[in-house]
N, C-alpha and C positions, 0 to 999 in steps of 0.2 A: 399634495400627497401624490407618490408616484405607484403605479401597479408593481409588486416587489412579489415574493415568494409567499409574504401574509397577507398579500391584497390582490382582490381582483376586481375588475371593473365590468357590470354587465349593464346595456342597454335595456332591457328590461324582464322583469320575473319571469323563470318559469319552472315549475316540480323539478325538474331535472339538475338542478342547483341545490337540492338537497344532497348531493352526491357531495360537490363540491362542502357543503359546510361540517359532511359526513368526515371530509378526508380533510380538515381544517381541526376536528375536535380528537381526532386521532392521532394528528402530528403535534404540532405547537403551537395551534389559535393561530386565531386570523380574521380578515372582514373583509366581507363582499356588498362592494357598492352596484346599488342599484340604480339607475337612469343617467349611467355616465357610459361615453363611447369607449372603442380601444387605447384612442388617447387620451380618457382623463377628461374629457371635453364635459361638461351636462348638459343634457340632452330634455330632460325631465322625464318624469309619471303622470298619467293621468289617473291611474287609478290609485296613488301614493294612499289614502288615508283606509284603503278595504287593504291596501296590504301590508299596513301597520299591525292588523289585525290577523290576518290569513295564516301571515309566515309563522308566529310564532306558534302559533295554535300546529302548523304542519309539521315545524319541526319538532315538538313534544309529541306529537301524536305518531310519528315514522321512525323516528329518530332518541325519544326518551330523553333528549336534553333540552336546557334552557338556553337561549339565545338573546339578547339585546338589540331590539331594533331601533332605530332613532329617526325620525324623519325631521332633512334637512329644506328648509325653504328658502332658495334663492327668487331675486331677478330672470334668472333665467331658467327655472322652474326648481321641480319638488328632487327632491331625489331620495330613499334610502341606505341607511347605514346597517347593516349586519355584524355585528361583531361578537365574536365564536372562539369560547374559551377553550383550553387543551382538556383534556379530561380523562383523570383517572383510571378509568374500565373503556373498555375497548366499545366501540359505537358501529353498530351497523344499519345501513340503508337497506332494507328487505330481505335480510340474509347477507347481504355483502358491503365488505368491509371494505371503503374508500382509504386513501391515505394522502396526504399532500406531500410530494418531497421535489425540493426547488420548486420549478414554479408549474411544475404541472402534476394531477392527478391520475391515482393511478389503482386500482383493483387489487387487492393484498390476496393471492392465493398461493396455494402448493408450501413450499417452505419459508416465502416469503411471510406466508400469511402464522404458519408455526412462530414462526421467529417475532413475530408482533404480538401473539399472544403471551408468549412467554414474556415477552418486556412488560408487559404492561401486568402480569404478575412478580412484577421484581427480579423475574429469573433471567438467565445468558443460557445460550445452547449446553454449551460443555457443564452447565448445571445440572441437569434434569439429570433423573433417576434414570438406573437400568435395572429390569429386573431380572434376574433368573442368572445372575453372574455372582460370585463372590469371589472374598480378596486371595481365597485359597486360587484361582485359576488366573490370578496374576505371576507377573516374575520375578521370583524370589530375587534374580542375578541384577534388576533393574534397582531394586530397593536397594540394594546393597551398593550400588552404583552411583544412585543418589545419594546414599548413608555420608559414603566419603566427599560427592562433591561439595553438600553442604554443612561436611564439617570443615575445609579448607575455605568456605564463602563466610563459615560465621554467623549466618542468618537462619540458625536455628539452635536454640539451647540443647547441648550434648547431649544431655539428659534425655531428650526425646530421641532421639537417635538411636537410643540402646533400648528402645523399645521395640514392641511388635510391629510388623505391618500394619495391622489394623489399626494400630493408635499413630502412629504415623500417617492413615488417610486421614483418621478425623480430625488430628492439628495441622493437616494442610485444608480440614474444610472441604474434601475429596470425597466424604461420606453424608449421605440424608437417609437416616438411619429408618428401615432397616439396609437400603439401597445403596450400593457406588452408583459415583455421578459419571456421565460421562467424559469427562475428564480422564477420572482413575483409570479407564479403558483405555483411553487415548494412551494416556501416560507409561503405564505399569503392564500391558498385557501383552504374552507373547505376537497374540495376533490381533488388534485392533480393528483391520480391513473383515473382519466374521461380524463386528457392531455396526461398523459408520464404513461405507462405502466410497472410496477413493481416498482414504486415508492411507497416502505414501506417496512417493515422491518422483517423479520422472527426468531421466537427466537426457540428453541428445547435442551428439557433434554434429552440426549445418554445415554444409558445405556454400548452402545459399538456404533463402527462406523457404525450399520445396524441395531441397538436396540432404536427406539424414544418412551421416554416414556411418557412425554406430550410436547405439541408447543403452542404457541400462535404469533397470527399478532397484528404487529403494525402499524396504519393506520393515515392518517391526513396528515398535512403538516407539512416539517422541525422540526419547531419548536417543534411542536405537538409529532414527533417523536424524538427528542429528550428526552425529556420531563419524553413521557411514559413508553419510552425502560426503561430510568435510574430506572422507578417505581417498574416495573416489574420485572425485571432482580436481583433489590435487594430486593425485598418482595416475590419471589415466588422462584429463581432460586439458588441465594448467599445465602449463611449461614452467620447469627451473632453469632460470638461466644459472649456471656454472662458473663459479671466479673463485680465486684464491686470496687468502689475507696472509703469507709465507707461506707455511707448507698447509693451512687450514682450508679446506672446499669450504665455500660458502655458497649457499642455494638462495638464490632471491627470484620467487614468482612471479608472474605476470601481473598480477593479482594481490592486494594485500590479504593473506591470510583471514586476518583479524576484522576486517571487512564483511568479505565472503559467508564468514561463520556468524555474523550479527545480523547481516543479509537474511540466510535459513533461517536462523531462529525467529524475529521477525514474520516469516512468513510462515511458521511451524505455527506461531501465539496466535497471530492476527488472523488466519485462513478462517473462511469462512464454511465449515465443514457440511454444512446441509447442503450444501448442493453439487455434492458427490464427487468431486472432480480434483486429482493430483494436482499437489505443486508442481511447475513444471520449469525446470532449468536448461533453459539454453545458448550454449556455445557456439561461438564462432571464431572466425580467425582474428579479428579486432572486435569482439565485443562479447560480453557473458550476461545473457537474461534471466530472471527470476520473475517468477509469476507466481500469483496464488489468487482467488478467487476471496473477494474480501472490500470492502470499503473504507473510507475514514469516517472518522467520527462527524456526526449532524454540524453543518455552517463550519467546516472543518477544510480548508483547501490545501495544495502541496505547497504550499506557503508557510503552514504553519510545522512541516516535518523541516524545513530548514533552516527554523532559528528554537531557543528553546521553549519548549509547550509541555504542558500537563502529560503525564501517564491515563491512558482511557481505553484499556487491554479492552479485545474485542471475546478474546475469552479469558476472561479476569480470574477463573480456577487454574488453565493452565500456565497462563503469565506468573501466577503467584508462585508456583512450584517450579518454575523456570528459574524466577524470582530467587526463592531458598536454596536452589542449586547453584549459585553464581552465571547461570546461564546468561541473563539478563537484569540490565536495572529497572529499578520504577519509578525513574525520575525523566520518562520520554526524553533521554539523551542518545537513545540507541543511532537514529539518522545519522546525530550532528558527529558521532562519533565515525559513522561511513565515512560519512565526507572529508574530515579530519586524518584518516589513516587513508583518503585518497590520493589527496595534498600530499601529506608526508611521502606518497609514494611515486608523487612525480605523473599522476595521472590524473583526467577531467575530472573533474566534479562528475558523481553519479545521479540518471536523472532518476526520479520519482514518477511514475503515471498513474492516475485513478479515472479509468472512465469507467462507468457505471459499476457493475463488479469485477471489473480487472483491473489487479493491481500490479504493477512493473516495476522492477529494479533494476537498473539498466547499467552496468556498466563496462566504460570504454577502456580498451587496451591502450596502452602508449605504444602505438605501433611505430614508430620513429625509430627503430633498431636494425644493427648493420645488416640482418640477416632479412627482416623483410624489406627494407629498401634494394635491396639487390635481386631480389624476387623482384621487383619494379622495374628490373631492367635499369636501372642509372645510371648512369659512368658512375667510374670511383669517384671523379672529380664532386660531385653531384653527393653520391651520400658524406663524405667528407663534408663537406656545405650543409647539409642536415645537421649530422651527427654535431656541429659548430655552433647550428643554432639552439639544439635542444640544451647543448653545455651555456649559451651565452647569453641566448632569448632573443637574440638578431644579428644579421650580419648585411653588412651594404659590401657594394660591386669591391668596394677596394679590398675590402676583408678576404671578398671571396679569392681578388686575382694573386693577394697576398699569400694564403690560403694554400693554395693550387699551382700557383705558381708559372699563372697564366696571364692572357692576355685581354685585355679589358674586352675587347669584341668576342670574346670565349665564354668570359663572364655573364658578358650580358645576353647569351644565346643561351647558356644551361640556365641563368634565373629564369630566364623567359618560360622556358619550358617548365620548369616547378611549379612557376605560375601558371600555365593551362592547365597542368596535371592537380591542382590544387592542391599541394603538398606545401609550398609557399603564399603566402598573401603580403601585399605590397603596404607601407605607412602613407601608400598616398602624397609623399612629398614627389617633388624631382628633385633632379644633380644636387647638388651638395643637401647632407644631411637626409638622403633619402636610404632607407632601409629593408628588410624584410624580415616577415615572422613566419614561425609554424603557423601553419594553419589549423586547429584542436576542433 
């Protein structure tokens, strides 16, 4: 048996290990060995048989739960087994609430500690009631907004459509009657940011990561931010590049659209609202960030956002009504679907980051175009050799002299230099059969 995120290994008892089984009945169960080292080693007990009896009596008596203790007798002495089921109602150590998450403990307070009560009554944040609001100080323009997107999505019988507001929250389940939930706020209200604090959205051009060279907020409800993000982001922020198909302009972005706009939403469902703070979007000149304050789901890693996995909305009232609006699917395909119209678009794979509550969506421009490689300073010779490999996937010396129209000792002086510039990376072969690729 190894020390894992349900196990712990302690050398021997002491009070202060009620914390610990405090923050084991609160997550998903677990067992704490007793008279074993940091490695797992046994060490033994001597006083194994007074705390066969001690423990369990301590932890009914601080604690209100029942616990399983088991004394094991080796060769190389006694040791205790603890083992601590999940539980129901929320468990406190003297007033404070432990919690186990990976492999260490931790003190539930402030919003975090909100947020565990409500789960452990069945509820999500964007659930709970508001009081002193009603659906009259909602927006009429927003309903009707919705009305039509999801009569085009299909995902809701017509019929309720040509109903009232009011009946419209309670079949999206928006209402705990006599109260809207917060949700409906988020969703539906002219001003949202008067409820829930930092509800909107922050965009900024970087010049570098302490260089902002203009920003703009995004303000309104859900909808509203969705909406505008997308306006702005690609009218002021993205570039179209400009081509023609005969006499027809054609606009193709930096960026796939389609992407960008699954990206927000994403972070609009999944934000983690209690802890007051805007999404925040940031641009650069090869790269566009998305942030939002938020987690994955328990035993959950960015592994599992890149192949297909279950739907597990972190606020499950607003995901629904995203849901009915064709905003989003519920079949957790929203990632695979980024990364899919990244490909198509000729650009890296986008990455995913979860460190503790920040979440990242990260992605890379295809900067390989004529306009910033000569910003690089290159000869033509040079982006021509680019611009060859991004069409062909590689090119070796002969291509290049082929190419250019040069001489092999010309050749091998501008690859060289692509290669210190890291613009090129080498196959590693020599002379014959040796090549080069972008470097992504």
């Amino acid at each position: 048996m190894q020390e894992s995120q349900n196990i712990e290994w302690k050398e021997k008892w002491k009070d202060d290990y009620l914390k610990w089984i405090c923050g084991f009945a609160n997550a998903s169960g677990g067992k704490i060995i007793i008279g074993k080292n940091d490695k797992g080693e046994i060490i033994g007990l001597q006083n194994s048989k007074k705390l066969l009896e001690d423990i369990p009596n301590k932890v009914i008596n601080i604690l209100g739960i029942l616990v399983d203790v088991n004394l094991h007798k080796t060769p190389k002495g006694d040791f205790l087994e603890i083992i601590v089921d999940p539980q129901p109602f929320p468990v406190s150590y003297k007033g404070q609430y432990h919690y186990r998450s990976g492999s260490t403990k931790q003190e539930l307070k402030g919003a975090a500690l909100d947020k565990f009560m409500l789960e452990k009554k069945g509820k999500k944040w964007d659930g709970v009631p508001v009081p002193n609001v009603s659906v009259n100080d909602l927006k009429n323009e927003t309903f009707e907004f919705f009305k039509k997107r999801a009569i085009i999505s299909k995902r809701l019988d017509e019929s309720i459509l040509t109903e009232n507001n009011i009946n419209i929250l309670e079949n999206l389940r928006l209402i705990e009657k006599p109260y809207l939930k917060r949700a409906s706020i988020l969703l539906f209200h002219p001003d949202p940011e008067k409820y829930v604090t930092g509800a909107f959205v922050k965009i900024g051009y970087f010049q570098s990561d302490t260089e902002l060279v203009f920003q703009d907020e995004v303000n309104g409800n859900l909808f509203e931010q969705v909406e505008k993000t997308i306006e702005i982001l690609f009218t002021k922020y993205i570039k179209a590049i400009i081509s023609y198909e005969g006499i027809h302009r054609v606009e193709t972005y930096e960026y796939p659209k389609d992407a960008i706009r699954e990206a927000i939403l994403n972070a609009l469902a999944h934000k983690d609202y209690s802890i007051g703070v805007p999404i925040q979007i940031s641009v650069y000149n090869d790269k566009l960030m998305i942030w939002n304050g938020g987690q994955l789901p328990t035993d959950w890693t960015i592994e599992n956002l890149m192949q297909k996995h279950s739907s597990i909305p972190y606020n499950p009232d607003i995901s629904n009504t995203f849901f009915r609006a064709g905003y989003i699917e519920a079949w957790g395909r929203g990632t695979i679907k980024i990364i899919e119209q990244c490909k198509e678009h000729g650009l890296p794979n986008p990455e995913f980051q979860n460190t503790g509550k920040d979440f990242w969506v990260v992605f890379k421009k295809d900067i390989f175009n004529k306009e910033y490689l000569e910003n690089l300073k290159l000869n033509e010779r040079q982006v021509k050799a680019v611009l060859f490999v991004k069409e062909k996937g590689k090119i070796s010396n002969k291509d290049y002299q082929t190419l250019n129209k040069c001489s092999r000792n010309t050749a091998s002086n501008d690859l060289s230099e692509l290669l210190n510039r890291d613009i090129l990376i080498s196959s590693g072969k020599r002379g014959a059969g040796s090549f080069y690729k972008l470097n992504k």
